[in-house]
PDB file of N, CA, C and O in Angstrom:
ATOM      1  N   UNK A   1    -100.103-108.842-106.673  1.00  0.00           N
ATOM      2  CA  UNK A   1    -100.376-107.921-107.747  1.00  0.00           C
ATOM      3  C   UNK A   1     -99.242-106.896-107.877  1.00  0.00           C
ATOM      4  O   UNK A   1     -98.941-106.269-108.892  1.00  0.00           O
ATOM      5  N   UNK A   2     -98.671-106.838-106.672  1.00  0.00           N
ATOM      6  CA  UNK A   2     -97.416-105.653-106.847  1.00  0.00           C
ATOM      7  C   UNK A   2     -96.078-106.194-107.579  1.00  0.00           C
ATOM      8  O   UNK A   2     -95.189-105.622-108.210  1.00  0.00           O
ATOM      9  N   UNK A   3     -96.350-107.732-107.171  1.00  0.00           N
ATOM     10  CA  UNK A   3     -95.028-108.308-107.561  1.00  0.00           C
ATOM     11  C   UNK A   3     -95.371-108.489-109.700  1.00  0.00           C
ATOM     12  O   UNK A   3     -94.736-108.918-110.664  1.00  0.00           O
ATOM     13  N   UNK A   4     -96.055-108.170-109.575  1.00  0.00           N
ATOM     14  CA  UNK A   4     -97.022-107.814-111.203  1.00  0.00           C
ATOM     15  C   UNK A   4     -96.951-106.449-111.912  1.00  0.00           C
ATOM     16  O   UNK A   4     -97.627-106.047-112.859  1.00  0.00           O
ATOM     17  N   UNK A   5     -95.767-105.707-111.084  1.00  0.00           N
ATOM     18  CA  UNK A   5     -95.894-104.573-111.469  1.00  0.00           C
ATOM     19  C   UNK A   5     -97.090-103.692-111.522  1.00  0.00           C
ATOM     20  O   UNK A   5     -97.070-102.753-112.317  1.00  0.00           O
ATOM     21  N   UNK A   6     -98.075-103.875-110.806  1.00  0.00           N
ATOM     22  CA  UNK A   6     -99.616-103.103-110.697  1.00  0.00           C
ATOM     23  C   UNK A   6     -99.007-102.111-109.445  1.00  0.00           C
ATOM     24  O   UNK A   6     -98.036-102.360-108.730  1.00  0.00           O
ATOM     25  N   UNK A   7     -99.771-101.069-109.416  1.00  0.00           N
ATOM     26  CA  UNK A   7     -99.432 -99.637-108.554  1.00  0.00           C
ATOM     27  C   UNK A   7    -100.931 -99.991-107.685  1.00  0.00           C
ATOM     28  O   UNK A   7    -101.904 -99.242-107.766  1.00  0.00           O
ATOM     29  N   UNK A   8    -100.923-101.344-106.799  1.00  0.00           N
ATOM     30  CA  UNK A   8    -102.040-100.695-105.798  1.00  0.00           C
ATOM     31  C   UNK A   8    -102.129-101.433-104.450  1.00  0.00           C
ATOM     32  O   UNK A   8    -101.633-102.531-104.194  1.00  0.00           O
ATOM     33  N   UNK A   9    -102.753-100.747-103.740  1.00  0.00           N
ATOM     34  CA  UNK A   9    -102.543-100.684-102.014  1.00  0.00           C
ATOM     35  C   UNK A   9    -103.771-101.026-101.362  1.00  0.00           C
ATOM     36  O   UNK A   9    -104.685-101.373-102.111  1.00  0.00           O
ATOM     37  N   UNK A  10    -104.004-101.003-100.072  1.00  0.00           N
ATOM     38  CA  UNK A  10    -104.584-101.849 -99.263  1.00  0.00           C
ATOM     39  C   UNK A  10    -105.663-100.676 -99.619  1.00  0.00           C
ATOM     40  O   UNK A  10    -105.512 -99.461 -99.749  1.00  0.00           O
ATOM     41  N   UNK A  11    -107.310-101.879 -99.773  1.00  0.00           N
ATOM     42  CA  UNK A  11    -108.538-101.273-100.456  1.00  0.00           C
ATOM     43  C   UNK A  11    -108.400-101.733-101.806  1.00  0.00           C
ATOM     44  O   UNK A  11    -109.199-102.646-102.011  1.00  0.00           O
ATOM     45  N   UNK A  12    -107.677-101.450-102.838  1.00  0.00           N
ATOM     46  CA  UNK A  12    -108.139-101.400-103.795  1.00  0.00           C
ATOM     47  C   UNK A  12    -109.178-102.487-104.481  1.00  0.00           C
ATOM     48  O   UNK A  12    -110.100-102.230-105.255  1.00  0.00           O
ATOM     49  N   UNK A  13    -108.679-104.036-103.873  1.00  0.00           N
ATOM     50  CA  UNK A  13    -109.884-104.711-104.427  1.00  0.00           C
ATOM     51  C   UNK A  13    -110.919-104.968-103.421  1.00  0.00           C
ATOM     52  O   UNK A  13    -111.242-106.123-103.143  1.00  0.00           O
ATOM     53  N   UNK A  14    -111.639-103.596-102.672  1.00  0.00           N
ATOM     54  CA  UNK A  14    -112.566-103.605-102.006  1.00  0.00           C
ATOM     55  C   UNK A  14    -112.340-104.675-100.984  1.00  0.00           C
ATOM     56  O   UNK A  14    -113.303-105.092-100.339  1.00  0.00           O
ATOM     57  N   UNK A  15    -110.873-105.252-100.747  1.00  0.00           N
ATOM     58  CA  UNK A  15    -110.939-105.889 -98.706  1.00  0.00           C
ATOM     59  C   UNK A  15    -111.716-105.185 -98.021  1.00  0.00           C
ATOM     60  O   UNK A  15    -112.110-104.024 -98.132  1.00  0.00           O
ATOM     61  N   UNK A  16    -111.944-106.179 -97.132  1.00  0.00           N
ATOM     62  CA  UNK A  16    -112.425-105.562 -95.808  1.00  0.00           C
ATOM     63  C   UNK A  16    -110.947-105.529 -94.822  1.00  0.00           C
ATOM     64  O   UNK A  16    -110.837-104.681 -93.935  1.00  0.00           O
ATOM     65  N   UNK A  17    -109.951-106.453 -95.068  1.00  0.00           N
ATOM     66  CA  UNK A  17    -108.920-107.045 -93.902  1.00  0.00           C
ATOM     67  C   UNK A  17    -107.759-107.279 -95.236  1.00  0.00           C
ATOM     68  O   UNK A  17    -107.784-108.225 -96.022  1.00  0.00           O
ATOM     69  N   UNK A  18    -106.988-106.395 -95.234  1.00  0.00           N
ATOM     70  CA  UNK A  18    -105.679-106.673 -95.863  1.00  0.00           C
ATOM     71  C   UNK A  18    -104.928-107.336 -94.913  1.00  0.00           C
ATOM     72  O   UNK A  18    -105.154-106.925 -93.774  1.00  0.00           O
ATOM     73  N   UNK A  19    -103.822-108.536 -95.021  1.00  0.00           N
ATOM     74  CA  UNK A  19    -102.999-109.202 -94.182  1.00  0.00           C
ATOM     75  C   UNK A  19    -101.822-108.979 -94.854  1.00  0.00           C
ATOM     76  O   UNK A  19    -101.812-108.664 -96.044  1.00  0.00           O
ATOM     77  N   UNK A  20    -100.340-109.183 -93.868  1.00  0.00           N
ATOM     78  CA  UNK A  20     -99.480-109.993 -94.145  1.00  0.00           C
ATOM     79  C   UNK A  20     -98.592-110.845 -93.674  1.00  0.00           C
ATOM     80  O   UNK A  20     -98.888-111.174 -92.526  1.00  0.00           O
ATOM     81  N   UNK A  21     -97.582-111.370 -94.087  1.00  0.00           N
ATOM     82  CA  UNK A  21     -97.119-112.669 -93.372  1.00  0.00           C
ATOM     83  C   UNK A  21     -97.632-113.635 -92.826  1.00  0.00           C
ATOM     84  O   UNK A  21     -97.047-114.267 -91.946  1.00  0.00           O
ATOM     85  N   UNK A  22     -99.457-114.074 -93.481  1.00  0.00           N
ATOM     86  CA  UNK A  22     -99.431-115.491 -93.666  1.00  0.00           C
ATOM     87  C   UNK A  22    -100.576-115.458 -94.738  1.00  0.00           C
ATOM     88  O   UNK A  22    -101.364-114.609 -95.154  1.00  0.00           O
ATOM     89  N   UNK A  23    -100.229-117.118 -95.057  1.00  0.00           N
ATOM     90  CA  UNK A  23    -100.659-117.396 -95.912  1.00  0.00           C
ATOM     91  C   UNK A  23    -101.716-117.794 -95.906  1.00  0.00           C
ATOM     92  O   UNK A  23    -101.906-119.008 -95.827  1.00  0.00           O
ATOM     93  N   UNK A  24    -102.903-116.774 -95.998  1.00  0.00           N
ATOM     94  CA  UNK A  24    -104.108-117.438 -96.318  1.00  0.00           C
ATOM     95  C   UNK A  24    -104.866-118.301 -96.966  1.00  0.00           C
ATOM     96  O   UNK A  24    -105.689-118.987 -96.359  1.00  0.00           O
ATOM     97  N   UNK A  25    -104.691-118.384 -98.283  1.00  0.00           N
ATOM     98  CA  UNK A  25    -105.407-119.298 -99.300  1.00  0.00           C
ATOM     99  C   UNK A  25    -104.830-120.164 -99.005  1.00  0.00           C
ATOM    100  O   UNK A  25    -104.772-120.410-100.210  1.00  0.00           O
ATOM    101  N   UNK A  26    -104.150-121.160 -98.449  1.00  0.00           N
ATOM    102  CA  UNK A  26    -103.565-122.411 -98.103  1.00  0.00           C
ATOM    103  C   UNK A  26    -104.144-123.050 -96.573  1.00  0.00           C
ATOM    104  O   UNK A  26    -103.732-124.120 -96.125  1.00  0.00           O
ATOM    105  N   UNK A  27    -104.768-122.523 -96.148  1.00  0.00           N
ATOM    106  CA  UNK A  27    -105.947-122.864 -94.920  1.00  0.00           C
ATOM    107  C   UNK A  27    -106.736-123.546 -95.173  1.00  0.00           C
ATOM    108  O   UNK A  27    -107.205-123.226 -96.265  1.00  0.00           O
ATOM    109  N   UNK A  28    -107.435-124.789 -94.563  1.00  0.00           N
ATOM    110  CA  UNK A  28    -108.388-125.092 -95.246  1.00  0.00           C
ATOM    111  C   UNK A  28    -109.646-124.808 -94.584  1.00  0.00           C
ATOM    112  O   UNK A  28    -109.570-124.635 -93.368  1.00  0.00           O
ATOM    113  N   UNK A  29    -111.032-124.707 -95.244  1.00  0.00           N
ATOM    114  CA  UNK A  29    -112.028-124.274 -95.046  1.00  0.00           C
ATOM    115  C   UNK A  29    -112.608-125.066 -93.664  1.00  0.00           C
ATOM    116  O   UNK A  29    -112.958-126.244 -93.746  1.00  0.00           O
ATOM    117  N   UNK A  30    -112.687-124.211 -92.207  1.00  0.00           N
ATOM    118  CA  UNK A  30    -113.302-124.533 -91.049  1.00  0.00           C
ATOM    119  C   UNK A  30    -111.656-124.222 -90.324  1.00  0.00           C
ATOM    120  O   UNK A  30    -111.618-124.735 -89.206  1.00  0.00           O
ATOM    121  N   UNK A  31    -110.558-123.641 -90.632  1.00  0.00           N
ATOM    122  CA  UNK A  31    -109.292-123.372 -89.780  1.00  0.00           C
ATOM    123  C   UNK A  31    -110.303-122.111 -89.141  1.00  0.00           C
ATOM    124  O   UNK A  31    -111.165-121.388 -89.641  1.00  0.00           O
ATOM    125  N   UNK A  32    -109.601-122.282 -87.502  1.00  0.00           N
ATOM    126  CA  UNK A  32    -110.343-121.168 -87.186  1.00  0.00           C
ATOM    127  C   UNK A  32    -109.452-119.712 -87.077  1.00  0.00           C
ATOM    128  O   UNK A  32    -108.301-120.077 -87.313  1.00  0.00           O
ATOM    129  N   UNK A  33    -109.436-118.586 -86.891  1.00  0.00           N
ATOM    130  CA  UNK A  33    -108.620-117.349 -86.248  1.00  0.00           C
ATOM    131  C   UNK A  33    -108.846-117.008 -85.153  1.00  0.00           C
ATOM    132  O   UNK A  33    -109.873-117.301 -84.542  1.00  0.00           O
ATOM    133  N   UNK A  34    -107.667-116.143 -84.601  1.00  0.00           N
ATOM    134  CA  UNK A  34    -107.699-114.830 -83.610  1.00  0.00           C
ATOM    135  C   UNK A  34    -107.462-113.580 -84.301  1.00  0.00           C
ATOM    136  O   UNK A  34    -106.465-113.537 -85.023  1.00  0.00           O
ATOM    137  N   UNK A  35    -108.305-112.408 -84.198  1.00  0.00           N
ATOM    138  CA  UNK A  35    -108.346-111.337 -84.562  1.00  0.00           C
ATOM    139  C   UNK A  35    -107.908-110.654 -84.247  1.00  0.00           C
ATOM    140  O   UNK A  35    -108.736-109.818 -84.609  1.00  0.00           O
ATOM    141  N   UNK A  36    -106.643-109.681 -83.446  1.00  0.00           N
ATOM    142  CA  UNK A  36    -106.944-108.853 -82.485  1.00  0.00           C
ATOM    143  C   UNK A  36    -106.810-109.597 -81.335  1.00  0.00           C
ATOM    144  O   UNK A  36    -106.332-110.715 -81.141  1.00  0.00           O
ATOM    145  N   UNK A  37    -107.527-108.436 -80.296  1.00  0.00           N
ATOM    146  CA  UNK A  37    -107.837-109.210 -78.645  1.00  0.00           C
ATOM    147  C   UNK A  37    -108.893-109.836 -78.607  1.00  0.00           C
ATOM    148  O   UNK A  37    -108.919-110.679 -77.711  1.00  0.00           O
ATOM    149  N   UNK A  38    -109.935-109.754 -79.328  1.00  0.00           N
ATOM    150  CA  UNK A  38    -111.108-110.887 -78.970  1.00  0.00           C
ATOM    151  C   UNK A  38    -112.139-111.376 -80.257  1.00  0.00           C
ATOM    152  O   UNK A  38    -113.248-111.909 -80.231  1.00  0.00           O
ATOM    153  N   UNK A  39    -111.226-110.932 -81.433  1.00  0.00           N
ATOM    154  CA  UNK A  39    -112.433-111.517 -82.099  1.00  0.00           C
ATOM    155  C   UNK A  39    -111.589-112.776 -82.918  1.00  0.00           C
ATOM    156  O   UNK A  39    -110.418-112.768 -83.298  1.00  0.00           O
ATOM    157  N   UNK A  40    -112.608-113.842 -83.044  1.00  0.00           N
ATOM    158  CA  UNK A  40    -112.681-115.068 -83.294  1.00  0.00           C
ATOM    159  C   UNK A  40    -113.469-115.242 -84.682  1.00  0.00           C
ATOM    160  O   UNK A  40    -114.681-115.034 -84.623  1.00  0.00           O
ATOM    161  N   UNK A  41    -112.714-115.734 -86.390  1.00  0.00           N
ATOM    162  CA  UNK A  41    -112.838-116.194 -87.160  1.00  0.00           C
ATOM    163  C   UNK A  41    -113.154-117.394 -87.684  1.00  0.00           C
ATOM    164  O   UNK A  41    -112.715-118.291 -86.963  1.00  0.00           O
ATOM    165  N   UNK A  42    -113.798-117.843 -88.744  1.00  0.00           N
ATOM    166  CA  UNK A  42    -113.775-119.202 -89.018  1.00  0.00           C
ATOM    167  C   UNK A  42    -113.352-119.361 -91.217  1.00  0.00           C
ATOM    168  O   UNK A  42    -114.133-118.946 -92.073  1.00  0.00           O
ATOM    169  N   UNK A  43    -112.281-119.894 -91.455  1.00  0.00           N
ATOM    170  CA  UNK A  43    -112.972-120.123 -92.764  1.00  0.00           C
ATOM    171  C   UNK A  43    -113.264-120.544 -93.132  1.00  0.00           C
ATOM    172  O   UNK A  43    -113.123-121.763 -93.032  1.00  0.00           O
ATOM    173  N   UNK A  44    -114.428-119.596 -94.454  1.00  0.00           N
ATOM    174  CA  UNK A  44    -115.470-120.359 -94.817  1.00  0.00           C
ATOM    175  C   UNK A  44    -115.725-120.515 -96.413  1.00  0.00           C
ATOM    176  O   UNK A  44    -116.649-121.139 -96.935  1.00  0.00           O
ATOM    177  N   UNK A  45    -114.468-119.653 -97.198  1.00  0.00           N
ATOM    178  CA  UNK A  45    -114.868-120.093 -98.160  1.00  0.00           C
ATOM    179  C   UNK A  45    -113.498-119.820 -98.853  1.00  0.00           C
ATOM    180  O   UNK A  45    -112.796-119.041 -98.208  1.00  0.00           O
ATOM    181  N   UNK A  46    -113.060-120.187 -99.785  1.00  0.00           N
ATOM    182  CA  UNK A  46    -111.562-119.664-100.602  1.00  0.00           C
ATOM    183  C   UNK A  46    -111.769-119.434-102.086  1.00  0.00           C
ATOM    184  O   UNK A  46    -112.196-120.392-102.731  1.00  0.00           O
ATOM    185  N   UNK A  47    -111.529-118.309-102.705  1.00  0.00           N
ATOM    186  CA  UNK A  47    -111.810-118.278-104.106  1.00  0.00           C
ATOM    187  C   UNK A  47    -113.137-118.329-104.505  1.00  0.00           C
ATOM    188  O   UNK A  47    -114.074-119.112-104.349  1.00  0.00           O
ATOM    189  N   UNK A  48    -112.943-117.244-105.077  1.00  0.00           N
ATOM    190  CA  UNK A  48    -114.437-116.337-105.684  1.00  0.00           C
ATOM    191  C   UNK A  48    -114.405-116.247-107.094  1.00  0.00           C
ATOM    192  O   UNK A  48    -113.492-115.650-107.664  1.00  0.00           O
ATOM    193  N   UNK A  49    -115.780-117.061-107.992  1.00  0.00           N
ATOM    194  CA  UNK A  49    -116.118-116.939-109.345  1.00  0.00           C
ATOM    195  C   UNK A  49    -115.469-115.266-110.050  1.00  0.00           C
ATOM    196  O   UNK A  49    -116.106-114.234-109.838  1.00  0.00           O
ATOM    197  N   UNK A  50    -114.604-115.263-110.590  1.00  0.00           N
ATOM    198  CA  UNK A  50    -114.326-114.170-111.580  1.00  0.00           C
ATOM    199  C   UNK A  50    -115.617-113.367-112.528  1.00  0.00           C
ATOM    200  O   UNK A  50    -116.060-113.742-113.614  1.00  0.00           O
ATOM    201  N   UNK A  51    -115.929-112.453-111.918  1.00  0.00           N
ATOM    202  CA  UNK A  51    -117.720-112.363-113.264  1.00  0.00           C
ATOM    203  C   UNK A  51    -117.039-111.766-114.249  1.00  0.00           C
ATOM    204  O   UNK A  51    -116.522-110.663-114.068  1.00  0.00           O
ATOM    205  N   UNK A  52    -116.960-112.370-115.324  1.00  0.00           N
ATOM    206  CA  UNK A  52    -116.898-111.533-116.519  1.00  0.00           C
ATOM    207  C   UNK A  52    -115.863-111.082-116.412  1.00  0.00           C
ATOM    208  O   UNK A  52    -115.986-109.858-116.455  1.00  0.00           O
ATOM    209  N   UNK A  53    -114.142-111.567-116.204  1.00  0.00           N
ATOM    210  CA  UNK A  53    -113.306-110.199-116.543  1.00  0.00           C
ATOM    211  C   UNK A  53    -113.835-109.207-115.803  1.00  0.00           C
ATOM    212  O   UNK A  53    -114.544-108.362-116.351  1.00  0.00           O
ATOM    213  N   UNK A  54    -113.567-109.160-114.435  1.00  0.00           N
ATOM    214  CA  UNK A  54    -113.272-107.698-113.561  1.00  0.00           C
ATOM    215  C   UNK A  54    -112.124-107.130-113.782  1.00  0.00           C
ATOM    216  O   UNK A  54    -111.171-107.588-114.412  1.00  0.00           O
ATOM    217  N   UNK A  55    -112.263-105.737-113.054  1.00  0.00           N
ATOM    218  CA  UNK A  55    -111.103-104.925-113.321  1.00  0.00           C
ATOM    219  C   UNK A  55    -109.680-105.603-112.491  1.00  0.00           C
ATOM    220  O   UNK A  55    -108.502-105.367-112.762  1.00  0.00           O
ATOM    221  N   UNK A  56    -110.017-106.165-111.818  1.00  0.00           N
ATOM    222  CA  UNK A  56    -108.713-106.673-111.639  1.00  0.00           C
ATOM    223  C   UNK A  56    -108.218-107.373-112.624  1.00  0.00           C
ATOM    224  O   UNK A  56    -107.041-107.156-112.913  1.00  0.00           O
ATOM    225  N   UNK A  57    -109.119-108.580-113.539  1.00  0.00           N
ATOM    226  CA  UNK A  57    -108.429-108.719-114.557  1.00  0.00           C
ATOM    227  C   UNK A  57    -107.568-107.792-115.948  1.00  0.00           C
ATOM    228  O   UNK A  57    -106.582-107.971-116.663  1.00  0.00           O
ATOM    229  N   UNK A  58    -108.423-106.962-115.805  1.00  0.00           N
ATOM    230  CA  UNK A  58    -108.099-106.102-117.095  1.00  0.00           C
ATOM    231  C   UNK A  58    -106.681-105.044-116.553  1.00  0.00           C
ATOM    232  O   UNK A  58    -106.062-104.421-117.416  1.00  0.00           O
ATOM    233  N   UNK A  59    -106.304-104.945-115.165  1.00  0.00           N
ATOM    234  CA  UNK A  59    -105.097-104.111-114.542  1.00  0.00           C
ATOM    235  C   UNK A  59    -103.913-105.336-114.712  1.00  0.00           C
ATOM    236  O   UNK A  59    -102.776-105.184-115.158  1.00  0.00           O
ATOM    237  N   UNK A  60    -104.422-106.359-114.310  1.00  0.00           N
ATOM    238  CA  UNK A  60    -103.618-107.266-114.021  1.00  0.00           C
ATOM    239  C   UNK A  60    -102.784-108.729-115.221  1.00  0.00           C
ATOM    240  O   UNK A  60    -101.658-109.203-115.370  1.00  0.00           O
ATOM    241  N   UNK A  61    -104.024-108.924-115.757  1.00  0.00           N
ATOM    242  CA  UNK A  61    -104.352-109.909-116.701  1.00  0.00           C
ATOM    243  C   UNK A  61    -104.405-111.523-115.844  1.00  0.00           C
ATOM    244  O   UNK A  61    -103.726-112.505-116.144  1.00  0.00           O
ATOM    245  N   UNK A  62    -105.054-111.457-115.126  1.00  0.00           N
ATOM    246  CA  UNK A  62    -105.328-112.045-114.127  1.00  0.00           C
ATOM    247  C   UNK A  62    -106.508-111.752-112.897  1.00  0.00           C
ATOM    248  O   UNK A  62    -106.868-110.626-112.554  1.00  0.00           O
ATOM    249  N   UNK A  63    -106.903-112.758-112.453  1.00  0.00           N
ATOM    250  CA  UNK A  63    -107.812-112.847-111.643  1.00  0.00           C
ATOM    251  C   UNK A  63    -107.134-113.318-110.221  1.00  0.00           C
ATOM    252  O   UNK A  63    -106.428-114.326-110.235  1.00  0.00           O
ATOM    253  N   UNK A  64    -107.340-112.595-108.986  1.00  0.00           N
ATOM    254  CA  UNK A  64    -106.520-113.803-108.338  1.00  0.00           C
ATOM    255  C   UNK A  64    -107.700-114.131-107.260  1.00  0.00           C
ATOM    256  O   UNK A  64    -107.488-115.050-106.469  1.00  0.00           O
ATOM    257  N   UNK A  65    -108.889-113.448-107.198  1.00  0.00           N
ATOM    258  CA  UNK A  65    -110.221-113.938-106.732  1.00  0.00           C
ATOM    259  C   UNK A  65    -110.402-115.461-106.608  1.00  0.00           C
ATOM    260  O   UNK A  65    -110.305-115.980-105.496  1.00  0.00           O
ATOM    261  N   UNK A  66    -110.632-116.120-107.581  1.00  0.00           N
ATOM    262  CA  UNK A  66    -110.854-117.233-107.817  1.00  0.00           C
ATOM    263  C   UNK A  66    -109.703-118.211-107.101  1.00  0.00           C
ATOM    264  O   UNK A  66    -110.153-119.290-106.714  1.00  0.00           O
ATOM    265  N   UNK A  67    -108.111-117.955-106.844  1.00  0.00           N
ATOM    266  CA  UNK A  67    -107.640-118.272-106.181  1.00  0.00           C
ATOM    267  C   UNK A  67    -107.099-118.326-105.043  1.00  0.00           C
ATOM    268  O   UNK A  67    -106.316-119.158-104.585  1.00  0.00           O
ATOM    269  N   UNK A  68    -107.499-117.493-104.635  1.00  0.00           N
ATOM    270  CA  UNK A  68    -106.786-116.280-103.189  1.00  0.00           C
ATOM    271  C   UNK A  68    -107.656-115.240-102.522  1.00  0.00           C
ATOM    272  O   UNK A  68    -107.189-114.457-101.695  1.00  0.00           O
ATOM    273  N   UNK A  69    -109.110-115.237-102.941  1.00  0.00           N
ATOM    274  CA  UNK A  69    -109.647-114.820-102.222  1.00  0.00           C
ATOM    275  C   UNK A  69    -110.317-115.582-101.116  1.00  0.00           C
ATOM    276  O   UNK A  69    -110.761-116.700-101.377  1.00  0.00           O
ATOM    277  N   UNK A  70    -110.451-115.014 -99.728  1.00  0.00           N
ATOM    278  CA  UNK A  70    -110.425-115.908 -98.937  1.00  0.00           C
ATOM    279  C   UNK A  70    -111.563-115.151 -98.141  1.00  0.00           C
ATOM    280  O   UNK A  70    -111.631-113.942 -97.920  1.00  0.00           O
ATOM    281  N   UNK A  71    -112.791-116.548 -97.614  1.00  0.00           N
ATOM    282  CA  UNK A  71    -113.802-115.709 -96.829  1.00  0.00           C
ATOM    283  C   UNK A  71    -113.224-116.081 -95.368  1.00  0.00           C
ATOM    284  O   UNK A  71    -112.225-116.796 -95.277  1.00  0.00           O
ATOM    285  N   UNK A  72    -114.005-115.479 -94.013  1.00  0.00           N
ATOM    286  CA  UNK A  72    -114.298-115.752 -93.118  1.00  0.00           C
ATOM    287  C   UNK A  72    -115.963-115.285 -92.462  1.00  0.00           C
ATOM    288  O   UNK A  72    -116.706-114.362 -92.798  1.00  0.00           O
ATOM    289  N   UNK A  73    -116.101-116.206 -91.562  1.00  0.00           N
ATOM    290  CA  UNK A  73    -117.342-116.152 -91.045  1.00  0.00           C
ATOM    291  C   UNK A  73    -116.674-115.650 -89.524  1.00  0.00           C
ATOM    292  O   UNK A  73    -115.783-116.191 -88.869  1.00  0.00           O
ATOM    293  N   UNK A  74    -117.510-114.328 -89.217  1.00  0.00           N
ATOM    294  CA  UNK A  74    -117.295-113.709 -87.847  1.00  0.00           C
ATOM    295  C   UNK A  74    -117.863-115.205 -86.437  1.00  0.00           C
ATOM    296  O   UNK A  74    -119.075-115.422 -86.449  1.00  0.00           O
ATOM    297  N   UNK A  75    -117.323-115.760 -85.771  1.00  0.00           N
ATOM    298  CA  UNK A  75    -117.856-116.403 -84.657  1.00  0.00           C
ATOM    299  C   UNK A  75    -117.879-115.642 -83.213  1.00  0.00           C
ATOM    300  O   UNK A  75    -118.668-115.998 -82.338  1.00  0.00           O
ATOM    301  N   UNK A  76    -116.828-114.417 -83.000  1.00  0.00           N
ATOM    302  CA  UNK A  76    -117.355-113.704 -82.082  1.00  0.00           C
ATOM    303  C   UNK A  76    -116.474-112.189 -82.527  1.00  0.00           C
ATOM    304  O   UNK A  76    -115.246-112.102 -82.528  1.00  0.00           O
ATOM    305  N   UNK A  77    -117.441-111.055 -82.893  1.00  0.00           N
ATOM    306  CA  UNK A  77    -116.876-109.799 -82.976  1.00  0.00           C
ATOM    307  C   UNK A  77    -116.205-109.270 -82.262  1.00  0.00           C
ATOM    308  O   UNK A  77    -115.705-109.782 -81.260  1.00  0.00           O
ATOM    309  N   UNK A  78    -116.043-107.993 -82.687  1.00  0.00           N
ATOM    310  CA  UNK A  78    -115.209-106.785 -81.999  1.00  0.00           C
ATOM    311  C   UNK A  78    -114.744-105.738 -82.661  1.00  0.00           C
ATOM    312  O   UNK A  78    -115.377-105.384 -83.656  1.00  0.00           O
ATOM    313  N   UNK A  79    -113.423-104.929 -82.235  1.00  0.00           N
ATOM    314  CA  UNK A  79    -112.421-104.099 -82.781  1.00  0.00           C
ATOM    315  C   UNK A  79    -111.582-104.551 -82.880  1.00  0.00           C
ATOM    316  O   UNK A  79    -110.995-105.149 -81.978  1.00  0.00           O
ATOM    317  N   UNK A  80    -110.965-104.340 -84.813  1.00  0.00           N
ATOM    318  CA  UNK A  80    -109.861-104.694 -85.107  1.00  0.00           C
ATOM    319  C   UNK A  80    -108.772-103.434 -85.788  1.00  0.00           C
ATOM    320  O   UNK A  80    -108.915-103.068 -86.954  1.00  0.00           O
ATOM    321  N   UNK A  81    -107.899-102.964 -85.057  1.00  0.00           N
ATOM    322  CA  UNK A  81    -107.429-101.867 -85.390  1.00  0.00           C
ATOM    323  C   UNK A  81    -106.189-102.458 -86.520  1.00  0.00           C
ATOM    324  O   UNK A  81    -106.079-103.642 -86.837  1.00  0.00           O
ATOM    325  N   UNK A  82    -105.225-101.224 -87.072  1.00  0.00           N
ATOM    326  CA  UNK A  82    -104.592-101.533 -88.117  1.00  0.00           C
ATOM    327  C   UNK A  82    -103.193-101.985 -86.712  1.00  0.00           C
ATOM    328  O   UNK A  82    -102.967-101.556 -85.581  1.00  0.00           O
ATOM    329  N   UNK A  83    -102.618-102.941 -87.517  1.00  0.00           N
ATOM    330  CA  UNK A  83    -101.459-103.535 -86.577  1.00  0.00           C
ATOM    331  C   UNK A  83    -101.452-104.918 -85.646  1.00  0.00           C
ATOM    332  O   UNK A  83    -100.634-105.608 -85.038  1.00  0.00           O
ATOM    333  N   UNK A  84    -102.644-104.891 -85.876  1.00  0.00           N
ATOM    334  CA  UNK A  84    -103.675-106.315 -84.405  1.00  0.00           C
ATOM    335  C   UNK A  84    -102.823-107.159 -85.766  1.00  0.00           C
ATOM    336  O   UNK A  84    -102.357-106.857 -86.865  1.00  0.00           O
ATOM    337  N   UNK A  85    -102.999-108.641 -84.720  1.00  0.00           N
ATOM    338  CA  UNK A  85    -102.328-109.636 -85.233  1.00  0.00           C
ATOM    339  C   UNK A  85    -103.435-110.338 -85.423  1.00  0.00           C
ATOM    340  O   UNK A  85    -104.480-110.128 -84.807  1.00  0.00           O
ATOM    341  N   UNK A  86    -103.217-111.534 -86.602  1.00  0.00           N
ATOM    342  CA  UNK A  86    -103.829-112.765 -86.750  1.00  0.00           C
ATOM    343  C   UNK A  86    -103.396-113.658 -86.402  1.00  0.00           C
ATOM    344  O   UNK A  86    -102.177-113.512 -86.501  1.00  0.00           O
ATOM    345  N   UNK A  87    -103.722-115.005 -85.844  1.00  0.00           N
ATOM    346  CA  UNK A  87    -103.145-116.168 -85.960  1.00  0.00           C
ATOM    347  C   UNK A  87    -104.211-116.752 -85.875  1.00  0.00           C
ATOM    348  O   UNK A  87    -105.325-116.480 -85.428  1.00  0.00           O
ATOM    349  N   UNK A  88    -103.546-117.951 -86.563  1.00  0.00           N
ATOM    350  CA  UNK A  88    -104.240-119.165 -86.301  1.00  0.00           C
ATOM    351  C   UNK A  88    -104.527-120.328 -85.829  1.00  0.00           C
ATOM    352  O   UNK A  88    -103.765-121.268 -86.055  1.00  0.00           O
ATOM    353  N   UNK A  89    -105.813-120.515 -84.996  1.00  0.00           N
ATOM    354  CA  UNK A  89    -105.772-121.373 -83.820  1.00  0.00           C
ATOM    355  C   UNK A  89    -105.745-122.737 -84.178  1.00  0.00           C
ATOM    356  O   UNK A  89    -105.709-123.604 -83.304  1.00  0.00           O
TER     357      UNK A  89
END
């Protein structure tokens, strides 16, 4: 969205987990993660129905929900502070 010229930062489309340097939406659904030091991911879903023209569409002219939004299912919690790494197992 930045490379879109849009002015916005980690939160704005209500994340829970902003990333960078990998590529999420290209995972396929059941890749598992590492969180941090102990918590353990699974994904579970990629791309989310657009309702109606959300505001991301109307900032953006685009949706990127539907393509790039990416779920996970917690398989074992914890604390994930800002800086913890992801990878994938």
């Amino acid at each position: 969205m930045q490379a879109k010229g849009l002015d916005v930062g980690p939160g704005d489309f209500a994340e829970n987990i902003t990333t960078e340097g990998i590529e999420l939406p290209v995972l396929p659904i059941g890749t598992k993660l590492a969180l941090g030091h102990d918590i353990e991911g699974e994904v579970s879903q990629i791309g989310k129905v657009c309702h109606n023209r959300c505001a991301i569409y109307y900032q953006a002219g685009d949706c990127v929900m539907p393509k790039e939004g990416i779920f996970i299912k917690v398989l074992k919690g914890g604390i994930l502070k800002e800086g913890d790494t992801i990878k994938v197992l």
